[in-house]
N, C-alpha and C positions, 0 to 999 in steps of 0.2 A: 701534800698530795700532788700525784703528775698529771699533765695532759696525756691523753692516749690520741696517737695521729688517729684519726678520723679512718682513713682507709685500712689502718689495722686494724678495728674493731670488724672491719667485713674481709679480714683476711682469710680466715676459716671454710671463705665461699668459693677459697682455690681448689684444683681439685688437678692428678698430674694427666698430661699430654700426653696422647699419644704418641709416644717417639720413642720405642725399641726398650724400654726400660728406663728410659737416661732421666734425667732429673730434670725435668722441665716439666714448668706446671700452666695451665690456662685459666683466669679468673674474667668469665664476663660481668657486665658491668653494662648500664644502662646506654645502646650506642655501639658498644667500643667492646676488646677482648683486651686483657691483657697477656703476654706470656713470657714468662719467666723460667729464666736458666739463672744457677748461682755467678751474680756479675755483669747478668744483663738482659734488659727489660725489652720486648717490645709492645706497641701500643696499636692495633688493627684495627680497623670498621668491622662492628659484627656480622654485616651481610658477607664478609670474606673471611670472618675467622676460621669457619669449619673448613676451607679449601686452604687456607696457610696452615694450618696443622697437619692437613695431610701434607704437607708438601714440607714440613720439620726434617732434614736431612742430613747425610754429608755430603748432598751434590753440590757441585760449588756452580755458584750463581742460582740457586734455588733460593728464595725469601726466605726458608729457616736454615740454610746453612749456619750461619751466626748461632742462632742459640743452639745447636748440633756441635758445635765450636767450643763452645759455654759448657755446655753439660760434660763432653769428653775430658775436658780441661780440669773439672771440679770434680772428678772418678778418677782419675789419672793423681790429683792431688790428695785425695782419701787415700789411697792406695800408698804412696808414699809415705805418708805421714802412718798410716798403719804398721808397714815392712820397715820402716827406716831405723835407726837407731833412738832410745831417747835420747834427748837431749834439751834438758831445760834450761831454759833462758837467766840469767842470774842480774 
């Protein structure tokens, strides 16, 4: 039998972010927010979480630029790998 990391048993208490559709999710947590784009995490003070999620963009030098970044990159690679040709690995 496995261990199960601790923090994925409370993974289910993510839920997605406001950010235009894009795949970015926000999990609070006692303190703290998490939020996550496919590739990259950030880690916030809850008294500013709700003001960094509004602010999840593509403005550059806005604090969610980065994962606006993340989420385009990770839609951009679905897409490819949908349209593209197969091609299995041998």
């Amino acid at each position: 039998m496995f261990t199960i990391f601790p923090l994925l048993a409370e993974a289910k208490a993510s839920r997605p972010a406001y950010a235009a559709g894009r795949p970015i999710f926000r999990w609070d947590c006692a303190g703290y927010a998490m939020f996550y784009a496919p590739g990259y995490l950030c880690v916030i003070d809850l008294e500013n979480a709700d003001r960094f999620e509004g602010a999840i963009g593509p403005q550059d030098g806005e604090p969610g630029a980065e994962l606006w970044r993340h989420a385009e990159k990770a839609i951009a690679e679905a897409s490819a790998w949908q349209e593209g040709p197969f091609c299995p690995n041998v």
